[in-house]
N, C-alpha and C positions, 0 to 999 in steps of 0.2 A: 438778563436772559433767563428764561423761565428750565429747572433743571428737569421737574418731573410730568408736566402736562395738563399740572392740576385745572388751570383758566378755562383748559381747553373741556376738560369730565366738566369742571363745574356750570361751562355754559348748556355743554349736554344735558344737564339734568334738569336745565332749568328751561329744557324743549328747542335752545334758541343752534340753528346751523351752525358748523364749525368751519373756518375756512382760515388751513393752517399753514407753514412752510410745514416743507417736507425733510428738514435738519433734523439732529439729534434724535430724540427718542419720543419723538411729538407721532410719528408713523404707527411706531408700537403701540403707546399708548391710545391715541385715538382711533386705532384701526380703521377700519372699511367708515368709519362714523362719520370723516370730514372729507373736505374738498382742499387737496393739497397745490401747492404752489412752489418752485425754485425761487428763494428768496432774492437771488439774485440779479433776478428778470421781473421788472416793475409790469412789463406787459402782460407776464405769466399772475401775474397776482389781481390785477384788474381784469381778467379774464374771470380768473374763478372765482373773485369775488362777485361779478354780473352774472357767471351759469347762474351760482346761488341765486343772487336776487329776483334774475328774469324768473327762473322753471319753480313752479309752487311745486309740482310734482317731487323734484329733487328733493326741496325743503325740507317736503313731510317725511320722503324718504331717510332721508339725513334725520331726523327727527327723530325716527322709530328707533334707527340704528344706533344713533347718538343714546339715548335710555339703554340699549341693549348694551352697549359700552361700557356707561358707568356702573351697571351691577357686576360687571367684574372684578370693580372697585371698592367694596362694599368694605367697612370699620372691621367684620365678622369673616371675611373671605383673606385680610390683608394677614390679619391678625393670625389665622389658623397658618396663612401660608409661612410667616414667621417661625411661626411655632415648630412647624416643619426643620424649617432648614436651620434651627439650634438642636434638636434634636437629631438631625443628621449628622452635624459636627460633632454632638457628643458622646454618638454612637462611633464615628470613627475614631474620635480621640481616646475615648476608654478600649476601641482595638490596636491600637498602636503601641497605648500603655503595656499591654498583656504579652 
């Protein structure tokens, strides 16, 4: 099982539709980008895997969206957000020390 989404940005990027369950943290990360499914329900999964494939319209849509997705993702955006939140823990643990 996939923990953080990555299959799903990397096909984003790579222009191709995403057509995902709707579990874990697959929603989050690929946002508004894919076409989701209950894993559950084999019907619910061949459904959206066909909207996909019938509607070109969708595709491109899901396309444009899919790029807009993974620049959220970006090596310099992850990196800065890190950066962040150790500098928060060590702004409040140097207030706690005092």
């Amino acid at each position: 099982m996939e923990g953080f989404g990555l299959p799903g940005l990397e096909a984003m990027l790579y222009g191709a539709p995403v057509v995902s369950s709707n579990t874990t943290c697959l929603p989050e990360i690929l946002g508004d980008a894919a076409e989701y499914f209950d894993p559950y329900n084999v019907n619910d999964m061949a459904n959206s895997i066909d909207r996909v494939l019938s509607d070109e319209t969708l595709r491109k849509e899901m396309t444009k969206r899919g790029y807009d997705q993974v620049k959220k993702y970006s090596w310099r955006r992850m990196a800065e957000q890190t950066h962040a939140i150790y500098m928060k823990a060590l702004r409040q643990s140097r207030d706690e020390v005092r």
